[in-house]
C-alpha positions in Angstrom: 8.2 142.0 224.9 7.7 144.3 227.4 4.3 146.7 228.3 5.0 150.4 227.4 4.1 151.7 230.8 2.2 154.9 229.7 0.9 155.2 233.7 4.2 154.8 234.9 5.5 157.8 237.1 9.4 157.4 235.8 8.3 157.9 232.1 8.8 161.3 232.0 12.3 160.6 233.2 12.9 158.1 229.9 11.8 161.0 227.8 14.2 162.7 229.3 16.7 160.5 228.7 15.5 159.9 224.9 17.3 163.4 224.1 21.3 163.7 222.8 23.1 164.2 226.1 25.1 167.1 225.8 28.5 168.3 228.4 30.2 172.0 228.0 33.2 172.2 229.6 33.0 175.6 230.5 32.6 178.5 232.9 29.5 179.7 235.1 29.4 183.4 233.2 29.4 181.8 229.6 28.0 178.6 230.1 25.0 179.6 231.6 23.5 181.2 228.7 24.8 178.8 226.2 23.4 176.0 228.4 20.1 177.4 227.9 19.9 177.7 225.1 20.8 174.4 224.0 18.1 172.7 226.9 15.6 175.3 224.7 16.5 173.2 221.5 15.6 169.9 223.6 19.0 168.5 224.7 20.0 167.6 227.7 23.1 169.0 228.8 25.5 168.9 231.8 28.2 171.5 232.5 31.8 170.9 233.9 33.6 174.4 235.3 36.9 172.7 236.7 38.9 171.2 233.7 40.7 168.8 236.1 36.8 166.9 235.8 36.2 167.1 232.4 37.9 163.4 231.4 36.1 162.1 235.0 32.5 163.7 233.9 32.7 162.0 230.1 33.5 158.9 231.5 31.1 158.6 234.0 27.8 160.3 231.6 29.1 159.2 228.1 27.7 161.9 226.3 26.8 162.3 222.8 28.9 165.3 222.4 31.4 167.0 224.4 31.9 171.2 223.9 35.1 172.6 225.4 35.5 176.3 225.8 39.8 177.5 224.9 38.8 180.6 225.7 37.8 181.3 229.3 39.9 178.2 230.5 43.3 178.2 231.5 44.2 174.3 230.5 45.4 172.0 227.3 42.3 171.9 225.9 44.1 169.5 223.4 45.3 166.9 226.1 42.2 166.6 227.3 41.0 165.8 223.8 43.5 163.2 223.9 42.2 161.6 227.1 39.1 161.8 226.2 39.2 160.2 222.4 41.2 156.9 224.4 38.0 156.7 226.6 35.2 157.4 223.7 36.9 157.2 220.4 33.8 158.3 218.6 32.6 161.1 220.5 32.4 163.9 218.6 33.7 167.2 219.9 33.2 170.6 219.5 36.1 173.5 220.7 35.2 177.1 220.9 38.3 178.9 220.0 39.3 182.8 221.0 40.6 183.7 218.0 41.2 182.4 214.0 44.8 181.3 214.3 45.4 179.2 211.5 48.5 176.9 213.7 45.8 176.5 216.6 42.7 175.5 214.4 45.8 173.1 212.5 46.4 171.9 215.9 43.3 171.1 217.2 42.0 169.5 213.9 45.4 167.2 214.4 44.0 166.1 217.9 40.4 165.1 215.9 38.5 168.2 217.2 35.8 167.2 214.8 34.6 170.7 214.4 35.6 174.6 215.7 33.8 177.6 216.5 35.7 180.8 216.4 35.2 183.9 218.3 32.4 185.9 218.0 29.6 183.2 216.9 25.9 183.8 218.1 24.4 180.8 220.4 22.0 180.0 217.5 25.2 178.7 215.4 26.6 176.3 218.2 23.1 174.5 218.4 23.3 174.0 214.1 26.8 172.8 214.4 26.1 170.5 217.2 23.2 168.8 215.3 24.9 168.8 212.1 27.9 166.7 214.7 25.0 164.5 215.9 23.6 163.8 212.7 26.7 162.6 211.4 27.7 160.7 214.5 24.7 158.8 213.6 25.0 158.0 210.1 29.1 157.4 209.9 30.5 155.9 212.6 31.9 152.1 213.0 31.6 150.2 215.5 34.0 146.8 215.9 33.5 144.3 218.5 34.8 141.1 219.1 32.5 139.2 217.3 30.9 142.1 215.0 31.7 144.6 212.9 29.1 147.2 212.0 29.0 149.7 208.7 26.0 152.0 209.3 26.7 154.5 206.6 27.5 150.9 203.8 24.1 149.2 206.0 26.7 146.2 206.3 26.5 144.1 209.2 28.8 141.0 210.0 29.0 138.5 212.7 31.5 136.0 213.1 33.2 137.1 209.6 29.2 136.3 207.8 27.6 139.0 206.8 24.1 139.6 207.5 21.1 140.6 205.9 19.5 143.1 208.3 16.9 146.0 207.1 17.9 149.8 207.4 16.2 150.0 210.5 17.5 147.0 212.1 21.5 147.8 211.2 20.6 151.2 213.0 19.4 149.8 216.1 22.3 147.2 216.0 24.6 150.3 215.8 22.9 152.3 218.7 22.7 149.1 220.8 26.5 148.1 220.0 27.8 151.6 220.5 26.3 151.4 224.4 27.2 147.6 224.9 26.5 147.1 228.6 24.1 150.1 229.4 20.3 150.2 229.2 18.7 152.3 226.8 15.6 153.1 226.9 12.5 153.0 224.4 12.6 156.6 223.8 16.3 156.8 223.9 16.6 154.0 220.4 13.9 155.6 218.8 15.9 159.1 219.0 19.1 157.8 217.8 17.5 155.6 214.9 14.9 157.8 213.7 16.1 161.1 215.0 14.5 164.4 215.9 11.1 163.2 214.7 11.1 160.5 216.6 8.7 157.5 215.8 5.3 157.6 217.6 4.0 154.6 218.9 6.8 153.1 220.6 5.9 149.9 220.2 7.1 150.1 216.7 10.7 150.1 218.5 9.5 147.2 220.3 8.6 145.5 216.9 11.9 146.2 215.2 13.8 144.7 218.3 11.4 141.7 218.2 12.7 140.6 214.9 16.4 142.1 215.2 16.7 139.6 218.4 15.5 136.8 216.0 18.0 137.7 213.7 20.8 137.4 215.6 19.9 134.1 217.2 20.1 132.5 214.0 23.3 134.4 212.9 25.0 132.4 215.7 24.9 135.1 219.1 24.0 134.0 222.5 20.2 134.1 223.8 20.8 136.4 225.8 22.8 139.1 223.4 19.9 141.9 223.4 17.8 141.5 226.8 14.4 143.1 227.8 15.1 145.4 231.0 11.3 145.3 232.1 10.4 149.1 232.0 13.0 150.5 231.4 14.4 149.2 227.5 16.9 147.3 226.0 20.6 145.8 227.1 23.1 144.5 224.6 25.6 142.1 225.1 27.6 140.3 222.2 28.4 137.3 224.1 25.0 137.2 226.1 27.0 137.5 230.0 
């Protein structure tokens, strides 16, 4: 397993990246303050102004949540949720609408906004509805791949049609790992999606976990190289070990 690095000059940069990346898809004037805010509450978040690089910017950050303004912007708000739910199926989004029109919240909970905020809501409220999306992101979601199929909310984990007897801990690093097949993620970045907001002080407890998660998945039948050691940075999963 790899050191933890606590002299290293990038780790402040990991921490960074241990936070739920956040983008608003919004304007300079109301973004600003709302962007903030939200960087106040410990995210990290990224604004888009021109809604023709919205669907460019999620695919190129994979975010953890996406916030798109229908008010100040002149643009289908909806077919952009479309473009973006065939890129990230499971990326929860968040509209902020101009005004409680029952057809247009109907028809933006049609395109599986996952949640809406209607006009006038304080700053305060968007950061409780976007941990509340976060939260359940975490806890809810399934994640299929060609070789394994992951339940987090039933803790069921199967590989190759077995199922598999991993802890609670385990089928939640699994889950974070599977839903970011081919990207690094780092120490800091596991222990925030698996343990959340209080994170889980010593790292090397993440280390641990991963230890005997790797083990596990040897003997279920996965290629050697399925979760791989990025030295200082974290951890790399591939299903078929390429």
């Amino acid at each position: 397993m790899g050191e933890l690095y606590a002299d290293d000059p990038g780790r402040a940069a990991e921490a960074v990246a241990a936070r739920a990346h956040l983008l608003l898809a919004m304007s300079g004037a109301a973004g600003t303050p709302l962007c903030e805010t939200l960087e106040n509450e410990g995210f990290v978040v990224g604004c888009v102004e021109q809604p023709a690089q919205i669907v460019a910017r999620v695919q190129a950050e994979a975010p953890d949540l996406l916030v798109l303004d229908a008010r100040t912007h002149r643009y289908n708000y909806l077919a952009v949720c479309d473009d973006v739910r065939g890129l990230l199926g499971d990326l929860p989004i968040l509209v902020l609408l101009p005004t409680r029109d029952p057809v247009q919240l109907q028809r933006a909970l049609d395109h599986k906004v996952d949640d809406c905020l209607v006009t006038p809501f304080g700053r305060n409220e968007v950061c409780v509805r976007v941990r509340v999306l976060l939260s359940r992101r975490r806890h809810q979601e399934v994640c299929t791949l060609p070789n394994l199929t992951i339940h987090p909310a039933e803790r069921q984990v199967t590989v190759n049609g077995t199922r598999q007897h991993l802890t609670r801990i385990e089928v939640a690093l699994i889950s974070a790992l599977a839903r970011h097949v081919g990207r690094v993620l780092s120490r800091e970045r596991l222990a925030f999606l698996v343990w959340g907001d209080e994170g889980v002080g010593d790292l090397r407890v993440v280390d641990a976990h991963i230890s005997r998660l790797r083990r596990k998945l040897l003997r279920c039948g996965l290629a050697a190289a399925c979760l791989q050691n990025v030295r200082g940075v974290g951890y790399l999963f591939r299903p078929d070990g390429a």
